[in-house]
N, C-alpha and C positions, 0 to 999 in steps of 0.2 A: 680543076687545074688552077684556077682563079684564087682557091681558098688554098691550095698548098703553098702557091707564093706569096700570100701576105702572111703563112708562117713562117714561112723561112728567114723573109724580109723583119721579122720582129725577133726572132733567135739572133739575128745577128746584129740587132742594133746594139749601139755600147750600153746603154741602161742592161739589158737582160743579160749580157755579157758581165757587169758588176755584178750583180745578184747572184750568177751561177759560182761566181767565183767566190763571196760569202760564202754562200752556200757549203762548198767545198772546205773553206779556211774554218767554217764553226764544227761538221762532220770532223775534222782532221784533230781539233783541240778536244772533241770529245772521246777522242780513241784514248789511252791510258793502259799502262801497264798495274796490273793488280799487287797491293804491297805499297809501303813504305819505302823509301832509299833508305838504305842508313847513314846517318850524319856525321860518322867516325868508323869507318870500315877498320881504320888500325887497333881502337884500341876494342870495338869488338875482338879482331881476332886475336888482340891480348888477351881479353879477359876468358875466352875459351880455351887459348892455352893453359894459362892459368889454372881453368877449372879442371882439364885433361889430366894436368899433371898432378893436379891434389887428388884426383880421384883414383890414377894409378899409383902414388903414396901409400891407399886405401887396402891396396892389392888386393880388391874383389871386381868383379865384371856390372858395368855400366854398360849404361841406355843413353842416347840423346837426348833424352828428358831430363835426365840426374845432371847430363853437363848442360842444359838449357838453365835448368833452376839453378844451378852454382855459376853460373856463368853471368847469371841475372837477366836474361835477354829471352824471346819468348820461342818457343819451339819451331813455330811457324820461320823464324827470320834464321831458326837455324838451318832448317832445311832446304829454306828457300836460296840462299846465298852457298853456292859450289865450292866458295874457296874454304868456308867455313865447316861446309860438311868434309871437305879435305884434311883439314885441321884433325877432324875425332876420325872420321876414318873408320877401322879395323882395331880402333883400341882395347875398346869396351866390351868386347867382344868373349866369350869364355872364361873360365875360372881362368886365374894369377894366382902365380907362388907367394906368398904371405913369406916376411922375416921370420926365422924361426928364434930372433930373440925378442923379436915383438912379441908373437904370437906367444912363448912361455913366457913372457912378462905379462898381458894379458889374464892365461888361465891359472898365473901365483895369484894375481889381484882376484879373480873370480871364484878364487878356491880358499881365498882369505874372505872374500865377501861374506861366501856360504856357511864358514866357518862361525865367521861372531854371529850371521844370525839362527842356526841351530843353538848358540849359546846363549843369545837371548831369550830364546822360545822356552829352554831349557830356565834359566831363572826366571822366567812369566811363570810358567808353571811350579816351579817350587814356591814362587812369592802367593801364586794362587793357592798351592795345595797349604803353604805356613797362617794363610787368613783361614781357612776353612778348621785346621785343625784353635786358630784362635777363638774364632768363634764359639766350636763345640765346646772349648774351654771354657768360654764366658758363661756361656748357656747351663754346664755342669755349676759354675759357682753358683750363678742365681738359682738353681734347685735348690743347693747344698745350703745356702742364706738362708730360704724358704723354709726348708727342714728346718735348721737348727731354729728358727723363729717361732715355729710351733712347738719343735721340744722344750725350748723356752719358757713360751706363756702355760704350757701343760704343769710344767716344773713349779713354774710361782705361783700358778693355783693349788698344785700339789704341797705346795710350802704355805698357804695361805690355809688350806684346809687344817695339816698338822698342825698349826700354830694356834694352841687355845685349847685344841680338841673339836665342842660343838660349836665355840666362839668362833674357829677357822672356819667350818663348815657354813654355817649364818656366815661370817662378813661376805666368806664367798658368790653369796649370791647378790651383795649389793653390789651398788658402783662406788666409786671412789666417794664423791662429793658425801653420799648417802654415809657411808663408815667416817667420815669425818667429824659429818655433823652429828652420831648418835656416840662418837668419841666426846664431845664436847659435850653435850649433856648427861652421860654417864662422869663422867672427870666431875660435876660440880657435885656429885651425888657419892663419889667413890674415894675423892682425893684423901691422901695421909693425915692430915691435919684433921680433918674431922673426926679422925680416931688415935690423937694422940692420949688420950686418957688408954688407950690399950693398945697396947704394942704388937701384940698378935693380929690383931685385926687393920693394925697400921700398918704390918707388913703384908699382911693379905692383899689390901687394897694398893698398896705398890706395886705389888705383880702384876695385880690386873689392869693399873692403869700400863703399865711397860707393854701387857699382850695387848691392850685395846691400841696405843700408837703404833705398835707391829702391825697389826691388821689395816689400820688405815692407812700406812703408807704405798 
């Protein structure tokens, strides 16, 4: 009995009486509603109209999402705020009739698109198939160079052997420098002038020096 009225007697002194009352006023400032306010409720629900109406412009079927992001404001604050989900509502809802001069203005543009690029696809491939047939071209010359390079050199030894008789056939197996040099010392052994006392023999050794500068060149 003695210890339930010295609690009583302390519940009700004014010190414990402050405190509970603390108490109370910090409990009370820690309640909170979950969310942000928003700082301009007007021109949010501008900018949702906004977004509403550009997306029905659109005439295909939106989400709350598509007018959150055009709207610029986050999903959460759209759904959270009543007046706001008021605003979209039943919009966005099911297919919309599309203009029907949009929509054939649209599939002229899409039908033009398709158009140049099957025509460019089309000259990729001619400009492709026009290099392949250049190529095989190039590749024909450089055989046919090739050829004629050999029938060539065949022909000038062939013209190197005729020329002389067995003189053609000898130079043919030297090299150039070699025919040159046995040109030079044959010429100081064979020259006209040394048989100017006979003229048959002057003309003999005329020939032969004409076939020996034949052969060395």
């Amino acid at each position: 009995m003695g210890r339930e009225w010295v609690l009583n007697v302390l519940l009700l002194s004014p010190k414990c009486v402050k405190i509970a009352d603390v108490n109370k006023t910090s409990k009370t400032k820690e309640v909170r509603t979950r969310g942000a306010k928003p700082r301009d409720p007007d021109a949010r629900a501008e900018r949702v109209k906004a977004a509403v109406r550009d997306l029905e412009r659109i005439g295909a079927a939106f989400t709350m999402t598509d007018v959150a992001e055009r709207a610029g404001i986050s999903r959460a604050t759209l759904y959270r705020c009543a007046d706001l989900r008021a605003l979209v509502g039943t919009k966005g809802d099911g297919p919309r009739t599309v203009d029907a001069a949009k929509l054939d203005t649209l599939t002229a543009r899409h039908e033009a698109t398709k158009t140049k690029l099957r025509d460019l696809r089309r000259r990729l491939a001619e400009s492709e198939a026009s290099w392949d047939e250049m190529r095989a071209r190039a590749k024909s010359a450089q055989a046919d160079l090739a050829a004629a390079r050999q029938r060539l050199d065949l022909l000038t030894a062939q013209g190197r052997g005729t020329v002389g008789g067995a003189l053609g056939v000898a130079a043919a197996r030297l090299t150039t420098d070699e025919r040159r040099r046995a040109r030079r010392l044959l010429a100081r052994a064979l020259h006209p002038d040394l048989f100017a006392q006979d003229p048959a023999a002057s003309a003999l050794a005329t020939e032969l020096l004409k076939t020996l500068n034949a052969l060395a060149e």
